[in-house]
C-alpha positions in Angstrom: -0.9 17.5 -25.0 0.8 19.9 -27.2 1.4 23.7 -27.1 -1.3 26.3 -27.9 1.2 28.3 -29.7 2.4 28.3 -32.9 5.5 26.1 -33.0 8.1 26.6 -35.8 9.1 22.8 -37.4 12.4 22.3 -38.2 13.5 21.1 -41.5 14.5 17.9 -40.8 14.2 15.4 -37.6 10.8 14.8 -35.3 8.5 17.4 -35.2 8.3 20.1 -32.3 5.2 19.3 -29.8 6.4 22.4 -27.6 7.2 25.5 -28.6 10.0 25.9 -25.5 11.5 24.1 -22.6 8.9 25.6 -20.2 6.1 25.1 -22.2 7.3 20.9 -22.1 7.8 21.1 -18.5 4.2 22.9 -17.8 2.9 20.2 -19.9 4.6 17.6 -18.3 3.4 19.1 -14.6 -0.4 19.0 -15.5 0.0 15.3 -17.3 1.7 13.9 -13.5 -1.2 15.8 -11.5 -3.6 13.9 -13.5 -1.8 10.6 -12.9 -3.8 8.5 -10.6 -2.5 7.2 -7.3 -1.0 3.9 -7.6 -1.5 2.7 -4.4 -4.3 0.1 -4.5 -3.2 -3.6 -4.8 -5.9 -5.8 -3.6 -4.2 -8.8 -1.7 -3.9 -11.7 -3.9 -6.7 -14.3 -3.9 -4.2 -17.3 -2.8 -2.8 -14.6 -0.3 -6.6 -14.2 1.6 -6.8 -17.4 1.8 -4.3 -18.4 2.9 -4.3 -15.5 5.6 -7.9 -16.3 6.4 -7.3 -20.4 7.2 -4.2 -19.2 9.5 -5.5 -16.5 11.6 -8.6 -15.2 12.9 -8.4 -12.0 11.3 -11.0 -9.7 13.1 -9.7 -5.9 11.5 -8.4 -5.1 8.0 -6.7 -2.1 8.9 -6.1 -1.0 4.9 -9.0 -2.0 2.8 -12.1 -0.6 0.9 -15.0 -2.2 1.3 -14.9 -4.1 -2.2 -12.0 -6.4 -1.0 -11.8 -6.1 2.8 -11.1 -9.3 4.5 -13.5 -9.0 7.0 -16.4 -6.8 8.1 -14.7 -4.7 10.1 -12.4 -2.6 8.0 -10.7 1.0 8.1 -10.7 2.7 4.8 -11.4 5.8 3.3 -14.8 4.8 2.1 -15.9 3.5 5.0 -19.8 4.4 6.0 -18.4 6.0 9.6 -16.2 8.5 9.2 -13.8 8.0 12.3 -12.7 4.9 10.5 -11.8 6.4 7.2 -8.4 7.3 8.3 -6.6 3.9 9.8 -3.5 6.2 10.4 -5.7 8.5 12.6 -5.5 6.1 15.6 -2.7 5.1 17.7 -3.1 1.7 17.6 -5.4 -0.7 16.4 -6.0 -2.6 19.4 -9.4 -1.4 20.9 -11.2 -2.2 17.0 -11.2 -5.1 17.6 -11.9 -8.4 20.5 -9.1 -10.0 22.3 -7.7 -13.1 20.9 -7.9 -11.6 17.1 -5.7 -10.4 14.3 -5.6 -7.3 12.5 -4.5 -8.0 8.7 -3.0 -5.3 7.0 -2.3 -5.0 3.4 -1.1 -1.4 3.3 -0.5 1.6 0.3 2.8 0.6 -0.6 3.2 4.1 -2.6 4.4 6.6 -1.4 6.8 4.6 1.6 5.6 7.5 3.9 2.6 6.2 3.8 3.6 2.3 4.1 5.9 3.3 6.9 2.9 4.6 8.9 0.7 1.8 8.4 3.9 -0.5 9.6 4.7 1.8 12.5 0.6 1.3 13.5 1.4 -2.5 13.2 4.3 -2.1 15.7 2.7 0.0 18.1 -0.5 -2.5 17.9 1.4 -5.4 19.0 3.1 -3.1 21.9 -1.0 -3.0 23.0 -0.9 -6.7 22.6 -2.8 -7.3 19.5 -1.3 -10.0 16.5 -1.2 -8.1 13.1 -0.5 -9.9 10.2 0.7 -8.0 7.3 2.1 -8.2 3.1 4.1 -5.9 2.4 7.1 -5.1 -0.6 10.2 -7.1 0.6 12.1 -4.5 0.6 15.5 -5.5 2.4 17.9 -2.5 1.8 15.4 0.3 3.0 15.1 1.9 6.0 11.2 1.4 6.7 12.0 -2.5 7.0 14.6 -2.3 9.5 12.7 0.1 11.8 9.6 -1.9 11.2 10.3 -5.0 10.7 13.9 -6.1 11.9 14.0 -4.3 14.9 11.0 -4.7 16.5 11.5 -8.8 15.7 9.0 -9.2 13.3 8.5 -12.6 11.8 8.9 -12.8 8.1 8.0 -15.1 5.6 9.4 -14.6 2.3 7.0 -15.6 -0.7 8.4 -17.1 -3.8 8.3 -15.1 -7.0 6.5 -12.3 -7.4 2.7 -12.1 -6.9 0.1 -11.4 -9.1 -2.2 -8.5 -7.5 -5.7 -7.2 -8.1 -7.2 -4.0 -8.4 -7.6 -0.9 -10.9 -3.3 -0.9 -11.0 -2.9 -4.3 -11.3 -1.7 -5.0 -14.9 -2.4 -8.7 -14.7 1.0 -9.5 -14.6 3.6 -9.7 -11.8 3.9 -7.0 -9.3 7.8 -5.1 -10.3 8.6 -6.5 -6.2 8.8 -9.4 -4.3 6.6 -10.0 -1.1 6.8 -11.1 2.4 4.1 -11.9 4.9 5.4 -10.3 7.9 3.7 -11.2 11.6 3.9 -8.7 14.4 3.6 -10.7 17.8 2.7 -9.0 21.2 5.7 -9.2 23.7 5.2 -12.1 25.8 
């Protein structure tokens, strides 16, 4: 995008796109609203297996319904609308039998958002459900301590970085490293 109007060139270096510093920044503004959210990396396929052989996983807590785990999903296209917002609940425990897991791949962007999906997985093993989880191992940040440290989480640390799906998934590695990290009722 370039300005509307008319720009005076200099003589000699790269050519003026704007014709002054607000002008750039106003352009700049409208080309980040347009930028889509980046939030939607569909769990690996050696990742759902590998969840699916080692727990019964009866509630993806963060899908859509082109890659949920399971049947029973909350996401925001989800036929009902009560289950469009996973955040909306308290827990996840009454979604789903006793005995079962909740997976969770959560929105990674922006951490608000992943630390509310993580805080759901704490408070769902406080009501005595399993949730099983992969999520950015992200050491140094505050959301993993409150989330995952303190509450005693078990963490599994994978090796290299993993290669996601989905419409942001360049094919490549993801720019973090990933843990599968187990939430355990109190026992």
């Amino acid at each position: 995008m370039s300005c509307p109007n008319e720009i005076e060139q200099p003589a000699s270096g790269r050519p003026r796109l704007y014709c002054s510093d607000a002008c750039r920044q106003y352009a700049y503004a409208q080309r980040k609203r347009r930028r889509p959210v980046r939030s939607d990396w569909w769990t690996p396929l050696e990742v759902r297996e590998d969840v699916l052989a080692r727990w019964s996983v009866d509630l993806d807590a963060a899908a859509t319904v082109q890659v949920a785990l399971v049947e029973n999903y909350l996401g925001p296209d989800h036929a009902d609308p009560a289950r469009r917002d996973a955040l909306a609940f308290e827990n996840w425990a009454g979604l789903l039998p006793v005995g079962q897991v909740v997976w969770l791949n959560p929105p990674y962007t922006p951490a608000s958002s992943l630390e509310g999906f993580l805080q759901r997985a704490v408070t769902t093993a406080a009501a005595g459900v399993t949730v099983a989880g992969l999520v950015p191992a992200s050491t140094g940040t505050d959301w993993w301590w409150r989330n995952i440290v303190e509450p005693g989480a078990e963490v599994e640390y994978l090796r290299g970085r993993l290669i996601y799906g989905g419409p942001h998934s360049t094919g490549g590695p993801a720019p973090w490293a990933s843990a599968l990290v187990t939430w355990r009722p109190a026992v």
